[in-house]
C-alpha positions as CSV (number, residue, x, y, z in Angstrom):
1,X,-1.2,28.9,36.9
2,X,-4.1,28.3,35.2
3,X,-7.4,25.9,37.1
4,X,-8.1,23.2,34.4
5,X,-10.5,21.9,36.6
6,X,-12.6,25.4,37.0
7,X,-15.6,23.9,34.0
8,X,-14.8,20.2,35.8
9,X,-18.5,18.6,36.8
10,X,-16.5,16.7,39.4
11,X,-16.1,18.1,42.7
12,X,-12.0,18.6,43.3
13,X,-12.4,18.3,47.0
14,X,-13.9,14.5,47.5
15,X,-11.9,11.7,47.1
16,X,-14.8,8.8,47.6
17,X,-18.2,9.1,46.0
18,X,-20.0,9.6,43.0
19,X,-19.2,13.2,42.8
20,X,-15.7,13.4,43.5
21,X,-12.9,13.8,40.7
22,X,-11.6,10.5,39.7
23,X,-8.2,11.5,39.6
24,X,-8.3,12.1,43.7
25,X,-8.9,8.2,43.8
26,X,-6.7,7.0,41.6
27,X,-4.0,9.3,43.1
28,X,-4.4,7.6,46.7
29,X,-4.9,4.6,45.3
30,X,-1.5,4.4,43.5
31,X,0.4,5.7,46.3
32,X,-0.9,3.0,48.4
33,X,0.3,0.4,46.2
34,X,3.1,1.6,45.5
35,X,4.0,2.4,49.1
36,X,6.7,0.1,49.0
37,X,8.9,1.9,46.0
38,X,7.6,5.3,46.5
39,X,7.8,6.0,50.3
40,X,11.3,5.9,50.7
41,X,12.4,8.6,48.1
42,X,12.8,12.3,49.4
43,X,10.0,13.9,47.7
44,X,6.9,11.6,48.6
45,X,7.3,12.4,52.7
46,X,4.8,15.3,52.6
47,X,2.2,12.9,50.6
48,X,2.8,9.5,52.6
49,X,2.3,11.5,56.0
50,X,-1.5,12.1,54.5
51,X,-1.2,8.8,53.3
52,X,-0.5,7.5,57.4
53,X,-3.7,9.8,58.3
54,X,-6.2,7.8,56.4
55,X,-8.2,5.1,58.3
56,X,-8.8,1.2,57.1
57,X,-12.6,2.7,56.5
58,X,-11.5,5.3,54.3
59,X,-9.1,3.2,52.3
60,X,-11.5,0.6,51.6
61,X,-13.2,3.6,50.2
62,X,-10.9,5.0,48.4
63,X,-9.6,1.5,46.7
64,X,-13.2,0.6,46.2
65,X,-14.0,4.1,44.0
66,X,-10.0,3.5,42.1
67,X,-11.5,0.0,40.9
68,X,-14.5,1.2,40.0
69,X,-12.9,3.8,37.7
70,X,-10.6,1.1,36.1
71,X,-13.3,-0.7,34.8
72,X,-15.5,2.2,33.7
73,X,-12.7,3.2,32.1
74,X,-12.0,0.0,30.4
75,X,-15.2,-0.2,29.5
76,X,-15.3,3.0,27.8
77,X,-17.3,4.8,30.2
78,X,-15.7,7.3,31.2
C-alpha cells in the first residue's frame, strides 16, 4: 500500500488542532453522529470501542475542529 499522506502538511496523528489532518476530525465526528445507525452493524465494534474511550472534553474538541472544517470548506478555504 502506498502512504498518500507521506507529502501531507497535516500531521496524521492529531485529531484536534490546527495541525492535525482534517479528515481525523471529520472521521470521529461522523461516527459520533451517526452512533445511532452505525454502532450496531458488525464491522464498526473495533471503531465505536475507541469511540467509548473518548472523554466529553475531547469530544467537544473534536466536534468543535469537524465544524470548523465544514465551514472553511464551504467557504472555499480549504
Amino acid at each position: 500500500m502506498s502512504d498518500h499522506c507521506a507529502s501531507c502538511p497535516y500531521a496524521k496523528s492529531k485529531t484536534t488542532g490546527e495541525n492535525a489532518c482534517p479528515f481525523n476530525a471529520l472521521y470521529w465526528d461522523f461516527l459520533k453522529r451517526n452512533e445511532e445507525t452505525l454502532r450496531g452493524t458488525g464491522r464498526m465494534g473495533l471503531m465505536y470501542s475507541h469511540v467509548d474511550r473518548k472523554d466529553d472534553e475531547e469530544w467537544n474538541a473534536i466536534q468543535a475542529r469537524a465544524e470548523e472544517l465544514r465551514e472553511r470548506a464551504a467557504n472555499g478555504e480549504i
